[in-house]
C-alpha positions as CSV (number, residue, x, y, z in Angstrom):
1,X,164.8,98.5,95.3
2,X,164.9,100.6,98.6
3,X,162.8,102.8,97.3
4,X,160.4,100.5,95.8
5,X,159.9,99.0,99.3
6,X,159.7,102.6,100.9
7,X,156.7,103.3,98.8
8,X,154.9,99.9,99.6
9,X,155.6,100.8,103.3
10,X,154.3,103.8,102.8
11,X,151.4,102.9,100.9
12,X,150.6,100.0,103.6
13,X,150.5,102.4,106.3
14,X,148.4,104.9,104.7
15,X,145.9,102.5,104.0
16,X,146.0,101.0,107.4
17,X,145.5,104.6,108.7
18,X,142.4,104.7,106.4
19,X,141.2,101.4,107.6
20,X,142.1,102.7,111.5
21,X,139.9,105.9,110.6
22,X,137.0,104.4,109.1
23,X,136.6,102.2,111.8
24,X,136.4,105.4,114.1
25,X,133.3,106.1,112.8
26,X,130.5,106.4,114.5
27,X,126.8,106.6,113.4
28,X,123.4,107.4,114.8
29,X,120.7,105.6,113.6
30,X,117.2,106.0,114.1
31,X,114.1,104.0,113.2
32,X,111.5,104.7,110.5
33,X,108.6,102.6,110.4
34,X,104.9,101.8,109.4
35,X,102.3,99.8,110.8
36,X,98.8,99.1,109.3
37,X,96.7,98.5,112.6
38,X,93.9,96.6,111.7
39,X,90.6,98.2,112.8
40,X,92.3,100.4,115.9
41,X,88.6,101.0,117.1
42,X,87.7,102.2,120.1
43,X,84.3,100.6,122.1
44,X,81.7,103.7,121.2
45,X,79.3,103.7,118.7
46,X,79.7,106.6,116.7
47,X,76.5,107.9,114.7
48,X,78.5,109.6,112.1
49,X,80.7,106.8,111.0
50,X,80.0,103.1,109.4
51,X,82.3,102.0,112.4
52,X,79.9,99.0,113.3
53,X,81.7,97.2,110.6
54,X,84.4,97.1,112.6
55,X,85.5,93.7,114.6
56,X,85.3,95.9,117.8
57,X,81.6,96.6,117.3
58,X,81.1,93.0,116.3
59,X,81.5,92.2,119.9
60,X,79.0,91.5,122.8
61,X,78.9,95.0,124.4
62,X,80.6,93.1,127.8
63,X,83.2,92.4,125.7
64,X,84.9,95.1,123.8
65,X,86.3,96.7,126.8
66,X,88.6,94.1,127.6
67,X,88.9,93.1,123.5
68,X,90.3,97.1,123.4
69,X,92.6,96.5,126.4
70,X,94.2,93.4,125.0
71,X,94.5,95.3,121.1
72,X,96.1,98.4,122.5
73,X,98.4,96.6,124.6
74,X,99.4,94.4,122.0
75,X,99.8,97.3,119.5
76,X,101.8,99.0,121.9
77,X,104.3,95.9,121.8
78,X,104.7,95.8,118.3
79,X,105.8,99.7,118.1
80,X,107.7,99.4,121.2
81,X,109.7,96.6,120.0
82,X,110.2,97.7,115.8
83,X,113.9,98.6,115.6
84,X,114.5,98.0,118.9
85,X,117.5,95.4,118.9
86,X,119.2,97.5,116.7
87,X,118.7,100.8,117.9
88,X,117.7,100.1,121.6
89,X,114.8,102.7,121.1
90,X,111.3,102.5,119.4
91,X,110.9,104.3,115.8
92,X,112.2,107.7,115.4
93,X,109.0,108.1,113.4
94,X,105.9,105.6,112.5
95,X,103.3,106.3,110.3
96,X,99.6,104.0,111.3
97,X,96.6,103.5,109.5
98,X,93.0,101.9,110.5
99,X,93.0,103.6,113.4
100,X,89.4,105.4,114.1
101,X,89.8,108.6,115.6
102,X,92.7,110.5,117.6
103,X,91.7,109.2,120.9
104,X,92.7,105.6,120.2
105,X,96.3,106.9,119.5
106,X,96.4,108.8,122.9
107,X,95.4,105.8,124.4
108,X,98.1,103.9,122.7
109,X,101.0,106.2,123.2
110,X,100.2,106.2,126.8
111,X,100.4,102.3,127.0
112,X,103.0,101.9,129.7
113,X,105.2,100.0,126.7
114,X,105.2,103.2,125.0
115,X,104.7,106.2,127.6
116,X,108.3,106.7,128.2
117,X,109.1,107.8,124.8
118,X,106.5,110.6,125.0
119,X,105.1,110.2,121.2
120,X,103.4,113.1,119.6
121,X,100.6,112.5,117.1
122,X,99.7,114.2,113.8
123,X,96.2,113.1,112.8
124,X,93.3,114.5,110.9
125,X,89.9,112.8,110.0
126,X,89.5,111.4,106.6
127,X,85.9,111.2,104.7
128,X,86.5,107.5,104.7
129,X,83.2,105.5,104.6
130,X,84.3,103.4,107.5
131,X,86.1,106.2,109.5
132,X,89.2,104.7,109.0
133,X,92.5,107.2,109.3
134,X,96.0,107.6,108.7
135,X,98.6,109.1,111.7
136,X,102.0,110.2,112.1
137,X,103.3,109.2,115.5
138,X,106.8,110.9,116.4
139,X,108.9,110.9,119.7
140,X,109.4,114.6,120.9
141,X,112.6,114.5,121.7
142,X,113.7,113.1,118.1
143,X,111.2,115.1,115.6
144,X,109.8,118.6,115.8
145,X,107.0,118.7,113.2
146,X,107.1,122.1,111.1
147,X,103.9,121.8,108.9
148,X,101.3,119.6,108.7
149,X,98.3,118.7,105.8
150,X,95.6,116.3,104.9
151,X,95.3,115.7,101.1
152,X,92.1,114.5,99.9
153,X,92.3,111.7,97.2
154,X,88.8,112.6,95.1
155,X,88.1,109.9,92.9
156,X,84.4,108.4,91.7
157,X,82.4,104.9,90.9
158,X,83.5,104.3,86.8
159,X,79.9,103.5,86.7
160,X,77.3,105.5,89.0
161,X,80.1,108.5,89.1
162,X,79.4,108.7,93.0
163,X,81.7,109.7,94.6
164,X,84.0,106.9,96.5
165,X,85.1,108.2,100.1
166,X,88.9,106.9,101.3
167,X,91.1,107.9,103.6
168,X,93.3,110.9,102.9
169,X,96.9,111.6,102.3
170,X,99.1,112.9,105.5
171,X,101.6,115.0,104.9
172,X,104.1,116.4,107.8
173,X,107.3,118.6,107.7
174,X,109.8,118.8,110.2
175,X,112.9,117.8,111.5
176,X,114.7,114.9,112.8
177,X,117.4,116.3,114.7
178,X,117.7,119.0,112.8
179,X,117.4,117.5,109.0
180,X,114.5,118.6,107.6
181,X,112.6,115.7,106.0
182,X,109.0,115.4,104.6
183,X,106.7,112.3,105.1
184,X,103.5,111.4,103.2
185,X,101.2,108.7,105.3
186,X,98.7,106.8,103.1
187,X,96.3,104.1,102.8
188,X,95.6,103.6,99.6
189,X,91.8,102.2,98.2
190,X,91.3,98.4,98.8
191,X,90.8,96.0,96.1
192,X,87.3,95.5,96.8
193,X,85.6,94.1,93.6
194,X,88.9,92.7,92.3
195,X,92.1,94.0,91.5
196,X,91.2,95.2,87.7
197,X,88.3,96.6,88.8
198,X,89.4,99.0,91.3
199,X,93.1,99.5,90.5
200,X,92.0,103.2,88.7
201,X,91.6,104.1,92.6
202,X,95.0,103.4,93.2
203,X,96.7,104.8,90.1
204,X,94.9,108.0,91.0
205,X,96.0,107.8,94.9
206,X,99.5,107.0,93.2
207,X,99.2,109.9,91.1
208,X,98.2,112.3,94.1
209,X,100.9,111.4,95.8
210,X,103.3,112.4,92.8
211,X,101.9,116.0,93.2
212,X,102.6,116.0,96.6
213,X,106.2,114.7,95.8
214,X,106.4,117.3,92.8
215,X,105.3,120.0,94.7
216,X,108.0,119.5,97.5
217,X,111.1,119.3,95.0
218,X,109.9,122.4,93.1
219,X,110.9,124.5,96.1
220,X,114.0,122.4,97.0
221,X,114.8,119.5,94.2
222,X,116.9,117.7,97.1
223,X,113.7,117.7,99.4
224,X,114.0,114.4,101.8
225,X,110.8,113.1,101.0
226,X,109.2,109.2,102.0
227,X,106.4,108.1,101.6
228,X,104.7,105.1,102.9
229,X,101.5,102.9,103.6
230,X,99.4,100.3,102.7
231,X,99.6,100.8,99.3
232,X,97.2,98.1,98.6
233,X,99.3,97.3,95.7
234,X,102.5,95.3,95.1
235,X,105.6,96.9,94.1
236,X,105.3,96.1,90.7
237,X,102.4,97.8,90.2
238,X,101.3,100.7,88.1
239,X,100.4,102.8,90.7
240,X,104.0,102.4,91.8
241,X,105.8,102.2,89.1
242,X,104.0,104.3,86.5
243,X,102.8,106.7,88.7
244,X,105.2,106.9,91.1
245,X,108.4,106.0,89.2
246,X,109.7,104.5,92.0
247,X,112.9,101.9,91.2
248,X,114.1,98.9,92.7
249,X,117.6,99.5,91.4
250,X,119.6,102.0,93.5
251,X,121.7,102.9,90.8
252,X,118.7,104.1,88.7
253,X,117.3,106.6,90.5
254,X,118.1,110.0,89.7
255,X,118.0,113.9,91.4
256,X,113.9,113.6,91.9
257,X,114.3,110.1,91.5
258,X,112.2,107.3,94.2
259,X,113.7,104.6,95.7
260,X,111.5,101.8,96.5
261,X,113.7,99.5,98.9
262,X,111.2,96.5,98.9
263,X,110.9,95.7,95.2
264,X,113.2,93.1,95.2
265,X,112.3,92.0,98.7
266,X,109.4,91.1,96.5
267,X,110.5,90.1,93.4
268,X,113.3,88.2,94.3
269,X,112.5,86.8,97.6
270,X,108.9,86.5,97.1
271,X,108.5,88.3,100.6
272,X,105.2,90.1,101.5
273,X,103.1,91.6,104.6
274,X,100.2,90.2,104.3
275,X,98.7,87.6,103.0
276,X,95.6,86.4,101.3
277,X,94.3,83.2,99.7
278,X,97.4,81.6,100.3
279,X,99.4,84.3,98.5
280,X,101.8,86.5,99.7
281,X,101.2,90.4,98.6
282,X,103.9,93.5,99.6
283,X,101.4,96.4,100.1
284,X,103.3,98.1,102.7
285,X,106.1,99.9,102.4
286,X,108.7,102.7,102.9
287,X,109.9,104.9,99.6
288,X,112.1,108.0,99.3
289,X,113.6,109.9,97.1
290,X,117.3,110.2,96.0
291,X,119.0,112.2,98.5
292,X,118.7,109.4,101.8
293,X,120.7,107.2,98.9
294,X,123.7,109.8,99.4
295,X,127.0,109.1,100.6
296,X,127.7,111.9,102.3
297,X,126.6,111.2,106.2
298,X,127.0,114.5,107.6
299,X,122.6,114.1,107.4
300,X,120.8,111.4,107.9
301,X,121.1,108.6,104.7
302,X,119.4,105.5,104.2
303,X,120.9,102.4,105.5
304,X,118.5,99.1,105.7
305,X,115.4,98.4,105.2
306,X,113.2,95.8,106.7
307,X,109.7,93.8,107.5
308,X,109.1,93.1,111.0
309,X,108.0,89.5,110.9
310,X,108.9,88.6,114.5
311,X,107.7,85.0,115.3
312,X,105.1,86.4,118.0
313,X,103.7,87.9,115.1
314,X,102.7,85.1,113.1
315,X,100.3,82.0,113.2
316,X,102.1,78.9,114.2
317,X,100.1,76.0,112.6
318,X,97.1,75.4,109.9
319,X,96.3,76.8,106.6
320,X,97.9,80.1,107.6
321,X,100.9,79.1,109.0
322,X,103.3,82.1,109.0
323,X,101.1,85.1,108.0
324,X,100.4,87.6,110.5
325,X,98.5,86.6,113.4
326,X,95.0,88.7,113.5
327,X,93.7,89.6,116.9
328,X,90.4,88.5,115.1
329,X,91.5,85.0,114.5
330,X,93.5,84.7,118.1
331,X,90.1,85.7,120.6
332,X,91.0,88.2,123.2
333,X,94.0,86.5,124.6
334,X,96.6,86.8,121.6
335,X,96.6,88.0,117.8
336,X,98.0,91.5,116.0
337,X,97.2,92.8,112.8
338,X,96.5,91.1,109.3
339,X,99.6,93.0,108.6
340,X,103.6,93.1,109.5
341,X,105.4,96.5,110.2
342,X,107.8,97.8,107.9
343,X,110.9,99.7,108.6
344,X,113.9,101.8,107.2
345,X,117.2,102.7,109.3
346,X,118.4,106.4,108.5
347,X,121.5,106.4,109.7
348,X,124.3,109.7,110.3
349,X,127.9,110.1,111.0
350,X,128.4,112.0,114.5
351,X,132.3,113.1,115.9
């Protein structure tokens, strides 16, 4: 009977001392995100690009300057602010689209909401009819980019076989505190003309974007690799899930596997980023493949995902109560993006 007890006492402080330890812990944790800027135009005409499509051109000339002061600065909120109450810090790492050229994101960074954190910028222009391009921002301190590359997505009209300009794919190596990880930027063709219609553009983006994937886990199958966007599709859909692979179920996913953390934030809870004809869709997200899902936290893993749908964000009354509040909608004083942010947390064990 002595005994008996001996080994329960022994057992109950061994576990307490495994309890004590764990809590020990700590973690680093760093924000991941992407935000879909909606028409990030700057005031100049530009003769080579369709950019007087844009809201900004839209404008009485008297007006733009102040409309770009107001859209940068509010921008600039929303980046500052993704992540923040969890990680006191802006993103680690966000990936834009819609923005027109590289000047409009050295005028952002340097918003005074954002200049502190001394972002870098990746960016390369896209054949995109409307001039519309992808971009990696990254705070210096945090990320070292090691190679960079723009991936054209050539695909062409099923009927007059001209060709149909987009945006390209961004692709940036480097490391985040010393873990090398790869990210893939995109913004994938619209559904102009109807989902059926143009949903071949997206299964090929979707399939371009395999190659890229593929091509990194030839040379190292545990490559870190996300990718996100607008994906103009849901999660659901083929370019995702036939093309990509990508799962919703943690468990599934394999060594080369994708993990596509906002399925079930769509299926299941019927959540989405942007909305249209009183629908919710999920086009933007964050995927990766199988290594973040490791339990090992001596690199940096995957811990949360998330959409940044702060109430300052959204419309507060009428017909579109609770999508995002466009900039558009608001007139000069107010308004966002027709989109939310999305975010991941990485997170890694330190001593």
């Amino acid at each position: 009977m002595k005994n008996i007890k001996l080994t329960l006492i022994v057992i109950l402080l061994s576990t307490l001392m495994s309890v004590t330890a764990q809590e020990k812990k700590k973690y680093k944790i760093h924000t991941v995100a992407f935000y879909n800027l909606e028409n990030l135009f700057d005031t100049i005409n530009d003769t080579t690009k369709y950019d007087e499509a844009s809201p900004m051109m839209e404008l009485n000339e008297a007006l733009r300057a102040e409309a770009y002061v107001k859209k940068l600065h509010n921008m600039a909120k929303v980046v500052a602010d993704i992540g923040s109450k969890d990680t006191n810090n802006s993103p680690a790492i966000i990936g834009v689209a819609e923005v027109e050229n590289r000047q409009v994101l050295v005028d952002l960074v340097n918003e005074p909401e954002l200049l502190d954190k001394d972002y870098g910028i990746v960016h390369f222009d896209s054949p995109d009819k409307r001039g519309i391009d992808v971009a990696l921002l990254y705070q210096k301190a945090l990320f070292k980019p090691i190679d960079t590359s723009s991936h054209e997505l050539l695909i062409y009209d099923d009927s007059s076989r001209e060709r149909v300009y987009t945006r390209d794919q961004l692709l940036v190596s480097g490391e985040l505190e010393g873990d090398l990880i790869h990210i893939i930027v995109n913004h994938w063709p619209s559904r102009s003309g109807g989902e059926a219609r143009s949903r071949f553009k997206r299964v090929a983006a979707g399939k371009l974007n395999k190659r890229i994937i593929d091509s990194l886990q030839s040379i190292d199958p545990y490559a870190k690799v996300i990718t996100m966007g607008d994906f103009n599709d849901n999660p659901i859909n083929d370019s995702l899930k036939k093309e990509l692979k990508a799962e919703g179920d943690q468990d599934k996913v394999k060594l080369k596997g994708i993990y596509n953390p906002y399925e079930n934030k769509y299926k299941k809870l019927g959540l989405g980023t942007t909305g249209y004809r009183d629908s919710w869709s999920l086009f933007d997200m964050i995927l990766f493949t199988q290594p973040f899902l490791e339990k090992d936290y001596s690199s940096f893993r995957f811990y949360q995902s998330g959409i940044f749908s702060e109430s300052y964000l959204t419309n507060k009354e009428g017909r579109y109560k609770g999508y995002p509040l466009r900039m558009i909608n608001a007139g000069l004083s107010g308004g966002y993006s027709d989109h939310f942010p999305v975010y991941i947390y990485l997170i890694r064990e330190v001593e």
